[in-house]
Predicted model as a PDB file, atoms N, CA, C, CB and O in Angstrom, pLDDT in the B-factor column:
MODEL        1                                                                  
ATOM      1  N   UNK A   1      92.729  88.069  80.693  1.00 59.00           N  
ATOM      2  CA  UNK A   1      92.642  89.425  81.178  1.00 59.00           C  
ATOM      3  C   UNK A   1      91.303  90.023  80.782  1.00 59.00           C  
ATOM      4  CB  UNK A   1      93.798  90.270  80.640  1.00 59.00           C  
ATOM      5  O   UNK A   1      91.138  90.331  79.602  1.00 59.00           O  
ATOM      6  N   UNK A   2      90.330  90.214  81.671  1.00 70.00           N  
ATOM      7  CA  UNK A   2      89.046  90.637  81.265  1.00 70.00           C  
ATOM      8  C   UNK A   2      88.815  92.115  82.096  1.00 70.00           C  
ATOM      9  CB  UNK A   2      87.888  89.401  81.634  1.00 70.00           C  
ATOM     10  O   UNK A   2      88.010  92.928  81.641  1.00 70.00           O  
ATOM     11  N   UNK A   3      89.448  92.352  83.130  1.00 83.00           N  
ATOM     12  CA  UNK A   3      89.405  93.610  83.477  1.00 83.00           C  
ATOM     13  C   UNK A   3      89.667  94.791  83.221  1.00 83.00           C  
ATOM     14  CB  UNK A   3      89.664  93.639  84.034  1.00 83.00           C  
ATOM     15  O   UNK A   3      89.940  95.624  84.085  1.00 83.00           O  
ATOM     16  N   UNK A   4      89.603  95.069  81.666  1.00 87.00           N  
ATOM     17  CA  UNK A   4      89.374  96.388  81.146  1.00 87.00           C  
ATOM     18  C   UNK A   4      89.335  97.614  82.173  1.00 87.00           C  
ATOM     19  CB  UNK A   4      88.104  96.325  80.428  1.00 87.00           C  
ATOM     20  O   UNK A   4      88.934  97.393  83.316  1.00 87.00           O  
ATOM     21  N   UNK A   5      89.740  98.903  81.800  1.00 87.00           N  
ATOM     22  CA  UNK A   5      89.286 100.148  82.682  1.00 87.00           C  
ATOM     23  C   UNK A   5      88.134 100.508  81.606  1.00 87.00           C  
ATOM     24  CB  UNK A   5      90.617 101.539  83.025  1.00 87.00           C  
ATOM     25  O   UNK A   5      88.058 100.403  80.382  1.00 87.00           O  
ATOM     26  N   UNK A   6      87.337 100.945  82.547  1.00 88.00           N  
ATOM     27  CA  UNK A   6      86.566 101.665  81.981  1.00 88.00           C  
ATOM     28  C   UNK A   6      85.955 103.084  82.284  1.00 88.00           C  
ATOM     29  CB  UNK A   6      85.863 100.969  81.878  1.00 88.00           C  
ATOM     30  O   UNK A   6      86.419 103.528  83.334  1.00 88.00           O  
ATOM     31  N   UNK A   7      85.032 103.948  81.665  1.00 88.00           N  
ATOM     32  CA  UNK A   7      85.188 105.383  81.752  1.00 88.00           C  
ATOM     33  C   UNK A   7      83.680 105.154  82.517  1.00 88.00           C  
ATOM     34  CB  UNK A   7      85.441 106.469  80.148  1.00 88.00           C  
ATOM     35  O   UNK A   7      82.699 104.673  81.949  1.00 88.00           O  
ATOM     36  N   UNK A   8      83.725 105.645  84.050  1.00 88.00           N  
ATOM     37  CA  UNK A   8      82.388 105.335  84.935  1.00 88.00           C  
ATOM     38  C   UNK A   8      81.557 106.668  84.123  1.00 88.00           C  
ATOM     39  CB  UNK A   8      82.619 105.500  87.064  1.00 88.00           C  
ATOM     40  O   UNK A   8      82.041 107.600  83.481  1.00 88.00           O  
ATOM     41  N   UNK A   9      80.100 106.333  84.443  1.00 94.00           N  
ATOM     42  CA  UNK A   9      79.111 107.015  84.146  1.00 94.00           C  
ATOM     43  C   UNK A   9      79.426 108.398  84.492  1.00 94.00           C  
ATOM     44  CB  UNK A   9      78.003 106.509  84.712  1.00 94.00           C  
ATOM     45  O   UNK A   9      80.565 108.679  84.865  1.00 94.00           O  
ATOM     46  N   UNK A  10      78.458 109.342  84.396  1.00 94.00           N  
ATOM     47  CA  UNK A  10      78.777 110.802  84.558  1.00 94.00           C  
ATOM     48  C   UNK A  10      78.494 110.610  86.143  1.00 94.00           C  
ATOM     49  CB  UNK A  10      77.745 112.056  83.589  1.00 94.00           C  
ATOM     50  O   UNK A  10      79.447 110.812  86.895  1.00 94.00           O  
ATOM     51  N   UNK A  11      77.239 110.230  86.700  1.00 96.00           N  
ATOM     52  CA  UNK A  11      77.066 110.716  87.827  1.00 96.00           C  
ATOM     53  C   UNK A  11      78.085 109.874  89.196  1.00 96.00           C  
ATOM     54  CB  UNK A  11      75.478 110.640  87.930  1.00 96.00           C  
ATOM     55  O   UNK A  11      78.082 110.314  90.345  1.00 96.00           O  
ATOM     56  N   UNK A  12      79.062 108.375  88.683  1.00 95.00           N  
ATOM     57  CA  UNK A  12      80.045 108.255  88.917  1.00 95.00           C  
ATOM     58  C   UNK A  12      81.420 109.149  89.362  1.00 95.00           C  
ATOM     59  CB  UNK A  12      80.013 107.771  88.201  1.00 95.00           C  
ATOM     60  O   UNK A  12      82.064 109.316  90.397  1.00 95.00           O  
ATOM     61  N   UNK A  13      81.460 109.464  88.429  1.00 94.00           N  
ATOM     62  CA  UNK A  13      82.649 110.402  88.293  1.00 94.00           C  
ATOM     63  C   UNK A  13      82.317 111.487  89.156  1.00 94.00           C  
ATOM     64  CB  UNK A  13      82.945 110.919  86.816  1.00 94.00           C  
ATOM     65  O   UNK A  13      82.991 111.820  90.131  1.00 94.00           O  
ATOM     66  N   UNK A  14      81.348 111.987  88.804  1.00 96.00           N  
ATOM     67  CA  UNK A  14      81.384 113.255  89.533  1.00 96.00           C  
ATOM     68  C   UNK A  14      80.972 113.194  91.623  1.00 96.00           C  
ATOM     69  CB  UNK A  14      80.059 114.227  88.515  1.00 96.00           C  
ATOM     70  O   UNK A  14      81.252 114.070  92.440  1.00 96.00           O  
ATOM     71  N   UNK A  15      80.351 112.012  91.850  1.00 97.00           N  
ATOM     72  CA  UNK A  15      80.566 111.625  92.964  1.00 97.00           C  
ATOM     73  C   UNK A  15      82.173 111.214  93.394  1.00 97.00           C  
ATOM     74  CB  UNK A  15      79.650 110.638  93.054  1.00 97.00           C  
ATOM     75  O   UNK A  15      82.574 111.662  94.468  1.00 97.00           O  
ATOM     76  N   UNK A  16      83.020 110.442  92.645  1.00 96.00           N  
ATOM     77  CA  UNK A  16      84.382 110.309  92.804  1.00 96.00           C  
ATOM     78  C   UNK A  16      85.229 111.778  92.975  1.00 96.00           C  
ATOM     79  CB  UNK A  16      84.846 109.496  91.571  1.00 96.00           C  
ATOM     80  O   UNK A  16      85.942 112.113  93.921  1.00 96.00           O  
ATOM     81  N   UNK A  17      84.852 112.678  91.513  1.00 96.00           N  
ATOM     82  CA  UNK A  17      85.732 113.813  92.034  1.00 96.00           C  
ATOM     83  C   UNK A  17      85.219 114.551  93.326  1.00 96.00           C  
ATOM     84  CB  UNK A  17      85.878 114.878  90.914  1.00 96.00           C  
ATOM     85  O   UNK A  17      86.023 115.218  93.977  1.00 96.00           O  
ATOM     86  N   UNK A  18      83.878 114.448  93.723  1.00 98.00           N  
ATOM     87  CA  UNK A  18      83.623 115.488  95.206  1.00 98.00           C  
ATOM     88  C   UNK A  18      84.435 114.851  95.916  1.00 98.00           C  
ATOM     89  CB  UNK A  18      82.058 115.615  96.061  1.00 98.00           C  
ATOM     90  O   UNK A  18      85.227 115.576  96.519  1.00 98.00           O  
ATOM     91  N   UNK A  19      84.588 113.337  96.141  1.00 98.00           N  
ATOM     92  CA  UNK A  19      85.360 112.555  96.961  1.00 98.00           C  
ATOM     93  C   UNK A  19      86.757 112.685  96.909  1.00 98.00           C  
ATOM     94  CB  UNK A  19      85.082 111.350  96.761  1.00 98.00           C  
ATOM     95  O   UNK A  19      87.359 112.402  97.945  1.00 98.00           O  
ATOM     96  N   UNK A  20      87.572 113.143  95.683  1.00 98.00           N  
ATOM     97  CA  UNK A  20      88.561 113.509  95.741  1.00 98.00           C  
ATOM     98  C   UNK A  20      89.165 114.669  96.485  1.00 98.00           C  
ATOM     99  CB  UNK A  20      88.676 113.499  94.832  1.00 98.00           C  
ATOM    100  O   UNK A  20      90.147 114.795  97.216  1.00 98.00           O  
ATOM    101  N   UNK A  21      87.932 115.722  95.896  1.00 98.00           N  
ATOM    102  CA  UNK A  21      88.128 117.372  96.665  1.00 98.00           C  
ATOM    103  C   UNK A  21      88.700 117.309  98.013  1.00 98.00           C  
ATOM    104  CB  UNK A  21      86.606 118.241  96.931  1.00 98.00           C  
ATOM    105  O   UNK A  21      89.695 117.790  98.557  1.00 98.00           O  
ATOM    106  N   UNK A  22      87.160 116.107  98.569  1.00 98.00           N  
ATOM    107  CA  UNK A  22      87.131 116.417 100.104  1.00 98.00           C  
ATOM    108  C   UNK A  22      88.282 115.832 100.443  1.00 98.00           C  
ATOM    109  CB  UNK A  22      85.909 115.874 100.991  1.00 98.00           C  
ATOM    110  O   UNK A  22      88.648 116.679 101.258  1.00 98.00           O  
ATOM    111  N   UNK A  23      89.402 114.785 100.443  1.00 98.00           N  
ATOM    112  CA  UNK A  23      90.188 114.149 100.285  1.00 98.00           C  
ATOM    113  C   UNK A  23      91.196 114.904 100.648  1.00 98.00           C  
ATOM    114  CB  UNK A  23      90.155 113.639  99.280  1.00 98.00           C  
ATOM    115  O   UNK A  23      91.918 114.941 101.644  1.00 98.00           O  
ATOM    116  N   UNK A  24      91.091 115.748  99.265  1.00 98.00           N  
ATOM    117  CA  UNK A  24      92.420 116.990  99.291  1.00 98.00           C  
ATOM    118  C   UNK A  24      92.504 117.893  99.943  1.00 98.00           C  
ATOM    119  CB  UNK A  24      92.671 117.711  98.314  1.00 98.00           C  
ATOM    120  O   UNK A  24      93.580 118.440 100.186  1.00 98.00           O  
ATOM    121  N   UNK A  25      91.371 118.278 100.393  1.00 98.00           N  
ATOM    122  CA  UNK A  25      90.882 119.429 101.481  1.00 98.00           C  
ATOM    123  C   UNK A  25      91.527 119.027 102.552  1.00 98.00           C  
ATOM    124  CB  UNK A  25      89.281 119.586 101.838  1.00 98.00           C  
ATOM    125  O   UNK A  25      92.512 119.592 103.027  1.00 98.00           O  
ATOM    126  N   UNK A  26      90.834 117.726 103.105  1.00 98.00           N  
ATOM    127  CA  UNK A  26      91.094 117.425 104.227  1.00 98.00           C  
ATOM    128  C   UNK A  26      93.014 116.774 104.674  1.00 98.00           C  
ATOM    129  CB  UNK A  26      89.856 116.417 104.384  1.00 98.00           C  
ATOM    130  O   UNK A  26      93.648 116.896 105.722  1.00 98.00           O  
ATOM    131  N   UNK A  27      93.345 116.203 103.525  1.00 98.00           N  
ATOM    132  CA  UNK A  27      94.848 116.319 103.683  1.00 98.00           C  
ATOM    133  C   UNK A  27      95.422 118.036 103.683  1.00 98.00           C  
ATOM    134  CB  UNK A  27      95.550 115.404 102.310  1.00 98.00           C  
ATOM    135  O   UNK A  27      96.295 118.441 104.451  1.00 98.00           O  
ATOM    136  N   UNK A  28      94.930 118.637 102.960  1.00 98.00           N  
ATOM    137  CA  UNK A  28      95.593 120.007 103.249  1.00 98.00           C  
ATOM    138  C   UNK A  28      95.644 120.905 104.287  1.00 98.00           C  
ATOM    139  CB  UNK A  28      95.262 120.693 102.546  1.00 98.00           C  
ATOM    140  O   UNK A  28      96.376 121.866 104.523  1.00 98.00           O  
ATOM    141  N   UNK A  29      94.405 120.225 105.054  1.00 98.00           N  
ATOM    142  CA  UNK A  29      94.361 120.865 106.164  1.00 98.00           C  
ATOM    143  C   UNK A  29      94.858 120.009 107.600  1.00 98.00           C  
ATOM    144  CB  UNK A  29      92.978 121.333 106.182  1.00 98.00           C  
ATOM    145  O   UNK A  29      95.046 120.480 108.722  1.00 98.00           O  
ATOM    146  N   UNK A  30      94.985 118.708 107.172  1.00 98.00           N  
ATOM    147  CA  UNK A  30      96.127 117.751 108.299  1.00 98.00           C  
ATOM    148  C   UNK A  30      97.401 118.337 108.112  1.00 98.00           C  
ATOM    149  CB  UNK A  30      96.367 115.928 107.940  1.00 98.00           C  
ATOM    150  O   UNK A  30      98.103 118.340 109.123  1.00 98.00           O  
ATOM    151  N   UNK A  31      98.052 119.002 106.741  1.00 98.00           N  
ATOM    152  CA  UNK A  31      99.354 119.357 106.771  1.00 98.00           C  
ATOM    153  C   UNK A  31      99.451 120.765 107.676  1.00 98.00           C  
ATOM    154  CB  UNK A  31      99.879 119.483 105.253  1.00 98.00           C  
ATOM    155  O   UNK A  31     100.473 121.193 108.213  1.00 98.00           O  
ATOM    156  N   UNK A  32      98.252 121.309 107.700  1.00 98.00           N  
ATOM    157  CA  UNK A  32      98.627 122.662 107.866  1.00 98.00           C  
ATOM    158  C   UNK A  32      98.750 122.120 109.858  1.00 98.00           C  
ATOM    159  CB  UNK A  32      97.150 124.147 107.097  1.00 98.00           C  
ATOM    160  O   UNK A  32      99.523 122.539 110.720  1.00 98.00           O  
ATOM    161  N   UNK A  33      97.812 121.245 109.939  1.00 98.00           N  
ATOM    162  CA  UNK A  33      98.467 121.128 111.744  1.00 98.00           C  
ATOM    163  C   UNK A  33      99.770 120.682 111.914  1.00 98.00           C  
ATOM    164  CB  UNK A  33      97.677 119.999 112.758  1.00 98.00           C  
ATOM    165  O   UNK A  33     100.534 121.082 112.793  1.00 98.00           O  
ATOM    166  N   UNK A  34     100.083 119.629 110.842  1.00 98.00           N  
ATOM    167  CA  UNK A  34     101.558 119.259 111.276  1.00 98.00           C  
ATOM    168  C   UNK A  34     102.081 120.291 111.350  1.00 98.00           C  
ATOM    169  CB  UNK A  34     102.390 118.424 110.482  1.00 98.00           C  
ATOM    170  O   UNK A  34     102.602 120.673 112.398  1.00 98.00           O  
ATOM    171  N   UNK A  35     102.064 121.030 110.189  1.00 98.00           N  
ATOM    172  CA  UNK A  35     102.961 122.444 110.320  1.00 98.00           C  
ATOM    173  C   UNK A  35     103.213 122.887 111.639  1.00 98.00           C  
ATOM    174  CB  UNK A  35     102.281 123.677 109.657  1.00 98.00           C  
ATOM    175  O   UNK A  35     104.334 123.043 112.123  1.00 98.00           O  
ATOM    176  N   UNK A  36     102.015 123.107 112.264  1.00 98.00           N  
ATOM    177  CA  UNK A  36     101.326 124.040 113.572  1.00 98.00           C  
ATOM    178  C   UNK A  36     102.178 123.358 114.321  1.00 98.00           C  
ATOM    179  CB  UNK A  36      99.546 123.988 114.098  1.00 98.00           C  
ATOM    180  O   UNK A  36     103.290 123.880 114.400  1.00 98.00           O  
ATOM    181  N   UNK A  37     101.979 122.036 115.089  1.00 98.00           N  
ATOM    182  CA  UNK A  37     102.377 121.373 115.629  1.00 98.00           C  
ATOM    183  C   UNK A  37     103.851 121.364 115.581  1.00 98.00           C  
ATOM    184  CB  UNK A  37     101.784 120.525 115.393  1.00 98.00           C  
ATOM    185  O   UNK A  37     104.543 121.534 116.585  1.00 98.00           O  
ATOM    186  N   UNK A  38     104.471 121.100 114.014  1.00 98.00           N  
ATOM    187  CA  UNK A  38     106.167 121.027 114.030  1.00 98.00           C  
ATOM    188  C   UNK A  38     106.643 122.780 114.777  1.00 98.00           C  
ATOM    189  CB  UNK A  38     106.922 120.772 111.884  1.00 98.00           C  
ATOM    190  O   UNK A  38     107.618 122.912 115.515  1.00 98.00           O  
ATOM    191  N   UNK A  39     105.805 123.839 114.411  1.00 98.00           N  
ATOM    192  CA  UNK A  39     106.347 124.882 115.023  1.00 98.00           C  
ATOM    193  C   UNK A  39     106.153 125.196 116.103  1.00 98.00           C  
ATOM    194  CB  UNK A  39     106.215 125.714 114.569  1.00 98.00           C  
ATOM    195  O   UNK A  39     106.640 126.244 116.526  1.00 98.00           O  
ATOM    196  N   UNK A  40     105.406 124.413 116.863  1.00 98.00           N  
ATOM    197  CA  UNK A  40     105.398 124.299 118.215  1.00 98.00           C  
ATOM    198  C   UNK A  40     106.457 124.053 119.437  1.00 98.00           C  
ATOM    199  CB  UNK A  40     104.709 123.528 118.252  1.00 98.00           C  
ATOM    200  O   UNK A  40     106.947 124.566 120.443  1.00 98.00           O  
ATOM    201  N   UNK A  41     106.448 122.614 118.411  1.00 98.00           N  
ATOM    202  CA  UNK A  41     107.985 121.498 118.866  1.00 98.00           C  
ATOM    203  C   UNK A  41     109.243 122.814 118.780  1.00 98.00           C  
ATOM    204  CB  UNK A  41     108.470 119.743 117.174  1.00 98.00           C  
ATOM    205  O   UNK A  41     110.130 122.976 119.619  1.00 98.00           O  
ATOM    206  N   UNK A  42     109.027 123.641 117.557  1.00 98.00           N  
ATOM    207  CA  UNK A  42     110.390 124.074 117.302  1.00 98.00           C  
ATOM    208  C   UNK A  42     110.529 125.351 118.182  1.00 98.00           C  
ATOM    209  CB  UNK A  42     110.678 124.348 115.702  1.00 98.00           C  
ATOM    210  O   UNK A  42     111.662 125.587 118.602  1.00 98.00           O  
ATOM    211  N   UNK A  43     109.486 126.237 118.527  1.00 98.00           N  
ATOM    212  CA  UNK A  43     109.449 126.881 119.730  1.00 98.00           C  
ATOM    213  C   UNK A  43     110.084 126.394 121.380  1.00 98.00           C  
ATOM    214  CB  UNK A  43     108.124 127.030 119.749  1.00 98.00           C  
ATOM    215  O   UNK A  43     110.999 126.783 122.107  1.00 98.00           O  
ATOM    216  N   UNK A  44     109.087 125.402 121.445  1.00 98.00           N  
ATOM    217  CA  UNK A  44     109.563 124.773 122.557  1.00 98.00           C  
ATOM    218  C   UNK A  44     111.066 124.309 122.891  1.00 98.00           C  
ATOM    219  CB  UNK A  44     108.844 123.786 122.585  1.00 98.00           C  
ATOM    220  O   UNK A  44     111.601 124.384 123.997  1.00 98.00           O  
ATOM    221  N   UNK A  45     111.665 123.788 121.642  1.00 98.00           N  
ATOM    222  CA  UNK A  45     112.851 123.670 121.918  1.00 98.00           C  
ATOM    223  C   UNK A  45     114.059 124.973 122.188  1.00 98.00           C  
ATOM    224  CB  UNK A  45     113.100 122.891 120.946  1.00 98.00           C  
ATOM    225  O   UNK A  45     115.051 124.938 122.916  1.00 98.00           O  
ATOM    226  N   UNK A  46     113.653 125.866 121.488  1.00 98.00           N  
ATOM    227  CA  UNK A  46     114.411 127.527 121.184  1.00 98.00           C  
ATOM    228  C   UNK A  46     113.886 127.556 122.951  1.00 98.00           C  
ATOM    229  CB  UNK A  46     113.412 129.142 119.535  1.00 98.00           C  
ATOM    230  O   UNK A  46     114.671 127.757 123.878  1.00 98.00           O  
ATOM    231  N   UNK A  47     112.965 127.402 123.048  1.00 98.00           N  
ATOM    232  CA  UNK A  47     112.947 128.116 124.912  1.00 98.00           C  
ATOM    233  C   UNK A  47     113.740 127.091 125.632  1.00 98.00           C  
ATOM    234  CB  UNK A  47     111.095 128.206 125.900  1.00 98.00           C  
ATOM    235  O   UNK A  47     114.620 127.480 126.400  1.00 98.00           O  
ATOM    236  N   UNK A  48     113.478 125.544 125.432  1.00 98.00           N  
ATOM    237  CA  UNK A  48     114.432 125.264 126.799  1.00 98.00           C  
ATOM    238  C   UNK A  48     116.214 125.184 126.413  1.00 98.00           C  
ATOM    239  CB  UNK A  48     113.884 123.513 127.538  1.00 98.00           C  
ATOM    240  O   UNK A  48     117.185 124.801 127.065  1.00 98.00           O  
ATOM    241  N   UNK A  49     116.036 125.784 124.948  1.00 98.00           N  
ATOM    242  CA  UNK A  49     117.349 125.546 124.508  1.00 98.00           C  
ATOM    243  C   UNK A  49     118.318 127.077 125.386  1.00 98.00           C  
ATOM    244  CB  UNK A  49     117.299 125.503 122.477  1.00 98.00           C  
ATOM    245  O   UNK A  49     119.473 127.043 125.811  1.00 98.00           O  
ATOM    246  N   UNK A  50     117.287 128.337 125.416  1.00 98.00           N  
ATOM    247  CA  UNK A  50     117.560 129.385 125.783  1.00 98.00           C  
ATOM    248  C   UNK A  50     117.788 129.323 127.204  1.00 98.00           C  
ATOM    249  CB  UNK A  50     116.712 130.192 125.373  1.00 98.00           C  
ATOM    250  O   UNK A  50     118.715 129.944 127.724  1.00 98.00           O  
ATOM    251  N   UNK A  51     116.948 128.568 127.887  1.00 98.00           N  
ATOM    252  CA  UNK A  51     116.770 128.592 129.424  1.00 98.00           C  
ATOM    253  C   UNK A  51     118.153 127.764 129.813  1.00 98.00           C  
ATOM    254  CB  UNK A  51     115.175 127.775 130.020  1.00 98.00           C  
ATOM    255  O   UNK A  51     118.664 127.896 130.926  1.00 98.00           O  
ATOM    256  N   UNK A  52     118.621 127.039 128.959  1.00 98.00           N  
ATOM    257  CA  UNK A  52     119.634 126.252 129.338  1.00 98.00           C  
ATOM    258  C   UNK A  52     121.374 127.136 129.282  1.00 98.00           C  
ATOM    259  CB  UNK A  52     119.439 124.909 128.264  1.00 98.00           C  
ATOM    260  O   UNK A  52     122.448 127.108 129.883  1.00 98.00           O  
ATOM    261  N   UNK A  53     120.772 127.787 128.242  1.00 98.00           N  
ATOM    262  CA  UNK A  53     121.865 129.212 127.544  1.00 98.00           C  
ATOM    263  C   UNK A  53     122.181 130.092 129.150  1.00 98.00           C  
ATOM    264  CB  UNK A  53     120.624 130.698 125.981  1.00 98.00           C  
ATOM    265  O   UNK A  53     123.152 129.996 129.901  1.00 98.00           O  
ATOM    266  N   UNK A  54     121.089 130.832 129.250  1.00 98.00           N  
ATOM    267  CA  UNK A  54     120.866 131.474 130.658  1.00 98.00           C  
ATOM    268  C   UNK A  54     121.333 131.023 132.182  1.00 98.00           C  
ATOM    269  CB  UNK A  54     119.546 131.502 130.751  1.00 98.00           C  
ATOM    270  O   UNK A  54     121.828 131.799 132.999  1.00 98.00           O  
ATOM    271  N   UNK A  55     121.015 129.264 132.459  1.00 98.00           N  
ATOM    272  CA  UNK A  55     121.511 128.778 132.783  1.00 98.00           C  
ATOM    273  C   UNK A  55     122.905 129.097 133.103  1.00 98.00           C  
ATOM    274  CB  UNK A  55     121.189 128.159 132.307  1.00 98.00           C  
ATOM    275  O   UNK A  55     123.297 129.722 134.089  1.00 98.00           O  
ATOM    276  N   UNK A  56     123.986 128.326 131.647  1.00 98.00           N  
ATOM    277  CA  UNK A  56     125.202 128.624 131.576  1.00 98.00           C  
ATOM    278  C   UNK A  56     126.387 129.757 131.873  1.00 98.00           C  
ATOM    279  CB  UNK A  56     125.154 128.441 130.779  1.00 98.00           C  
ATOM    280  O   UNK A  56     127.509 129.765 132.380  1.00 98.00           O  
ATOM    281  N   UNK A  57     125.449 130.736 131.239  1.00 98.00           N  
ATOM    282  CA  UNK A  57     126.028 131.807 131.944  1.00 98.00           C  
ATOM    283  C   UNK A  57     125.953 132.354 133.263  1.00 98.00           C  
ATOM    284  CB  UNK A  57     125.799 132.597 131.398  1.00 98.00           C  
ATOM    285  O   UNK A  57     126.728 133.188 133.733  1.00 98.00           O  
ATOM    286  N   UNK A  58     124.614 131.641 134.037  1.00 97.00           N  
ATOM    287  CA  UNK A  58     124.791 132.347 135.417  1.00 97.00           C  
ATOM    288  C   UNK A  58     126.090 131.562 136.234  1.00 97.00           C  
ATOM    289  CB  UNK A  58     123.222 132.212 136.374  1.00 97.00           C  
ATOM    290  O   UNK A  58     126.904 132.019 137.036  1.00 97.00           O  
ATOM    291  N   UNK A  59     125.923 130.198 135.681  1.00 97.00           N  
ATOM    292  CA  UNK A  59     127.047 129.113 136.259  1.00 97.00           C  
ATOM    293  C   UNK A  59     128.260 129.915 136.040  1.00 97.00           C  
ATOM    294  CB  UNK A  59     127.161 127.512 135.414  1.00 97.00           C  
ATOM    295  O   UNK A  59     129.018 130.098 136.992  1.00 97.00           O  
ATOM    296  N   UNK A  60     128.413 130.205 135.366  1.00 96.00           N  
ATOM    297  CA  UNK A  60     130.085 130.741 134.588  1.00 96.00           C  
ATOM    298  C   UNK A  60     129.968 131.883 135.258  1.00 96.00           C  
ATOM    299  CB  UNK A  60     130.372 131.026 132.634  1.00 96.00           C  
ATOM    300  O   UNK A  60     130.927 132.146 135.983  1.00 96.00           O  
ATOM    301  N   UNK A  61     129.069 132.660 135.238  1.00 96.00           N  
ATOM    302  CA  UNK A  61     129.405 133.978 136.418  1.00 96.00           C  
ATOM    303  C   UNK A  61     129.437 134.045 137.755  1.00 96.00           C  
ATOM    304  CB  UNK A  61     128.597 134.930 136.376  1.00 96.00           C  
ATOM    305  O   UNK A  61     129.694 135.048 138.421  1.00 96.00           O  
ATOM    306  N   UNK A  62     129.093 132.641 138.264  1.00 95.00           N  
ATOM    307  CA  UNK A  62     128.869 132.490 139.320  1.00 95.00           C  
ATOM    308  C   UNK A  62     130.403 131.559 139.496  1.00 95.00           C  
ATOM    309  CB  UNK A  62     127.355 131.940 139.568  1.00 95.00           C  
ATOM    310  O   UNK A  62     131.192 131.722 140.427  1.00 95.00           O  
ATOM    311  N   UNK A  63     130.510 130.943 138.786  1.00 93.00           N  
ATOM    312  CA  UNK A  63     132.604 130.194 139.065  1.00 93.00           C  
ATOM    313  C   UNK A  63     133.212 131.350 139.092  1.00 93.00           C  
ATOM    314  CB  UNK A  63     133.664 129.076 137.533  1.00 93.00           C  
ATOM    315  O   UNK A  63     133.955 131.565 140.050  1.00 93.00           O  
ATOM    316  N   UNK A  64     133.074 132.228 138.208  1.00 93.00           N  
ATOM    317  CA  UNK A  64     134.083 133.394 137.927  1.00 93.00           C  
ATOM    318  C   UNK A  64     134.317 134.386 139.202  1.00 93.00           C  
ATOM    319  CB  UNK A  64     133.500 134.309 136.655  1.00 93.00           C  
ATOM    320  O   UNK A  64     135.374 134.778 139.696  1.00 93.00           O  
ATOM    321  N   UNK A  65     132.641 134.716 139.649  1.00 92.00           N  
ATOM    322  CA  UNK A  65     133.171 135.678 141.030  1.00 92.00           C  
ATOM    323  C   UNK A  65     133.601 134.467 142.101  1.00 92.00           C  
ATOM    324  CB  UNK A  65     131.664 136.863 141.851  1.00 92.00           C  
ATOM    325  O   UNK A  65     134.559 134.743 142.823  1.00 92.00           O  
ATOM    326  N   UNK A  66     133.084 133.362 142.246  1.00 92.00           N  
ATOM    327  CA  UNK A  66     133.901 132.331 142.656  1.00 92.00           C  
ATOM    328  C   UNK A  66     135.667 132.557 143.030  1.00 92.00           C  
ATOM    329  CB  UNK A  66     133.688 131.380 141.520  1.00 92.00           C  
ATOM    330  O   UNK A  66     136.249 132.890 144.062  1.00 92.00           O  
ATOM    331  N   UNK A  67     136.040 132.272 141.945  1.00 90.00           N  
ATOM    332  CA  UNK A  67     137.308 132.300 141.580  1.00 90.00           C  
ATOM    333  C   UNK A  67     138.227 133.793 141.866  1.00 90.00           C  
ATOM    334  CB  UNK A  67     137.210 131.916 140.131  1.00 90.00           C  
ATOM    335  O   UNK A  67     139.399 134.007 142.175  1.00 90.00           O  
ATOM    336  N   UNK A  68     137.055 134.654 141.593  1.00 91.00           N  
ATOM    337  CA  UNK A  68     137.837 135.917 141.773  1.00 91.00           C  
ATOM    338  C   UNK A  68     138.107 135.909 143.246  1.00 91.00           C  
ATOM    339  CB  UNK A  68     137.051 137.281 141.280  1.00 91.00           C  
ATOM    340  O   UNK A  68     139.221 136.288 143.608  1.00 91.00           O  
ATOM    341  N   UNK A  69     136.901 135.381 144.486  1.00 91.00           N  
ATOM    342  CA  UNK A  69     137.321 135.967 145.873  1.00 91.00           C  
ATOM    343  C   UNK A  69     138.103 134.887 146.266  1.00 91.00           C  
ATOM    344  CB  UNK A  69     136.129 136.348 146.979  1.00 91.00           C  
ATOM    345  O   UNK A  69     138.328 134.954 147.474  1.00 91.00           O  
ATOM    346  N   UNK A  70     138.373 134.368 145.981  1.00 86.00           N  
ATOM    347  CA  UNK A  70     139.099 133.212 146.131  1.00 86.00           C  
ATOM    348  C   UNK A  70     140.986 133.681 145.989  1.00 86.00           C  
ATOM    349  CB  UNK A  70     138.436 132.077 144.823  1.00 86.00           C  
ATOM    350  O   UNK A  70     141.801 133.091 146.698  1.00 86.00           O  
ATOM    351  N   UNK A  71     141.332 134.534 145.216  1.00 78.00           N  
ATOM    352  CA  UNK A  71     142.204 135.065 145.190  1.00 78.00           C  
ATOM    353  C   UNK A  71     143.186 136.018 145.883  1.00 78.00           C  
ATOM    354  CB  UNK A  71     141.939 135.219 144.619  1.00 78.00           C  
ATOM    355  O   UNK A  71     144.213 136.375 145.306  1.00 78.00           O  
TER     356      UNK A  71                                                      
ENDMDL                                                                          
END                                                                             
């Protein structure tokens, strides 16, 4: 076993942590589109979920006076 860790130079490190920052930055700001994106999806669904709602009831009001002249 010769592969020791070792503690990189200063100007190492500190090139690694900018590389980390940007890293984190840039994942934080991929989450924030998923976000965007998942509330998109979740919009979209509330509308065709509604349009389908709307739907239903015109059907059902539309059997119902149906049914009524029918009588």
């Amino acid at each position: 076993m010769t592969s020791q860790p070792h503690i990189p130079d200063p100007e190492t490190a500190k090139r690694l942590l900018a590389s980390l920052r940007h890293s984190r930055l840039a994942m934080e700001a991929a989450t924030l589109e998923l976000e965007d994106i998942t509330m998109q999806l979740e919009n979209n669904n509330r509308q065709k979920r509604l349009v389908r709602l709307r739907q239903s009831i015109k059907d059902a009001e539309a059997e119902s006076s149906f049914l009524q002249s029918t009588r």
